[in-house]
C-alpha positions in Angstrom: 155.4 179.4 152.6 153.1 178.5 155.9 150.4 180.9 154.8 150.4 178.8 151.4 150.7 175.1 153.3 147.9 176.4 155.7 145.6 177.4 152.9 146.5 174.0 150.9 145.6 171.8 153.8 141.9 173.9 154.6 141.5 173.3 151.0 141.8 169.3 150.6 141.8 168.0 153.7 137.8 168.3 154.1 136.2 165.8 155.8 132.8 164.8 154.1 130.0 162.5 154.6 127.9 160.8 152.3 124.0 159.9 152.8 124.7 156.1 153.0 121.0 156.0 151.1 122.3 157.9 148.3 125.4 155.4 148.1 123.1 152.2 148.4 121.4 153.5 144.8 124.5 154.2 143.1 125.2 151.5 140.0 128.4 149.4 140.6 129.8 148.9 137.1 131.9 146.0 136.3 135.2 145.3 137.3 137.1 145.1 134.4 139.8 142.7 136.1 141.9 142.5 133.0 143.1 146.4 133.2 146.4 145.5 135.1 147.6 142.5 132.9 150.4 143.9 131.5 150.5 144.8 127.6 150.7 142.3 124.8 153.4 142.8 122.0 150.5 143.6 119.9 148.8 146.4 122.0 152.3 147.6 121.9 152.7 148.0 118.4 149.4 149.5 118.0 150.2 151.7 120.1 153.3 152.6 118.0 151.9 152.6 115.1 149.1 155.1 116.4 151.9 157.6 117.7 151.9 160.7 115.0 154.7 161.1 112.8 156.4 164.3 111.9 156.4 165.7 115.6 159.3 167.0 116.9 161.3 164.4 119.6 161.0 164.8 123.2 163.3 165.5 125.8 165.1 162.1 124.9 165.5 162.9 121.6 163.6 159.5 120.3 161.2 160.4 117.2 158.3 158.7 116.2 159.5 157.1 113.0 162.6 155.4 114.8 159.9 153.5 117.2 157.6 153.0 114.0 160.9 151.4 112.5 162.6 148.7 114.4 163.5 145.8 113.8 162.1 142.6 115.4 165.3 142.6 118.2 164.7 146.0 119.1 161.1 146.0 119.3 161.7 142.7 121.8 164.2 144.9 123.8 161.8 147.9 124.2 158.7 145.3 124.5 160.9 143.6 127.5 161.7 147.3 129.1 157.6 148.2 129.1 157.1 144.8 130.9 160.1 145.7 133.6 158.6 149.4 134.2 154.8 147.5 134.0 156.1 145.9 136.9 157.7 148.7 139.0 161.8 148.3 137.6 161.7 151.7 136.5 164.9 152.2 134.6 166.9 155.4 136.0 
């Protein structure tokens, strides 16, 4: 187990330098400043609606379809539980 920590820690814990010239040129894109508003009950149900049907359920046993499917009380209860884990109350 050391030999295999030892190796790990050579491997990505390499100090590097970069020519501060070559960082001067490089482009600064835009901030896109929106990408942490939480989602909208819309992107939500894109999304949703986007998810393939037909596939077998994961480890929770929820399929597609039933997501595809709900009503407007249970889409507000799953809309409120994205918002809650959006904002760190991960459900356990």
């Amino acid at each position: 187990m050391n030999i295999w920590l030892e190796h790990h820690k050579e491997q990505l814990n390499i100090i590097t330098q970069a020519d501060p010239e070559f960082v001067a040129q490089v482009q600064q894109l835009p901030i896109n400043h929106d990408i942490d508003r939480p989602i909208t009950r819309g992107e939500l149900r894109r999304a949703l609606r986007k998810m393939r049907k037909n596939k077998a359920p994961g480890i929770d046993g929820i399929e597609a379809e039933m997501l595809q499917n709900l009503n407007d009380t249970l889409f507000e209860q799953l809309f409120a539980q994205v918002h809650k884990a959006w904002a760190g109350d991960v459900p356990q």
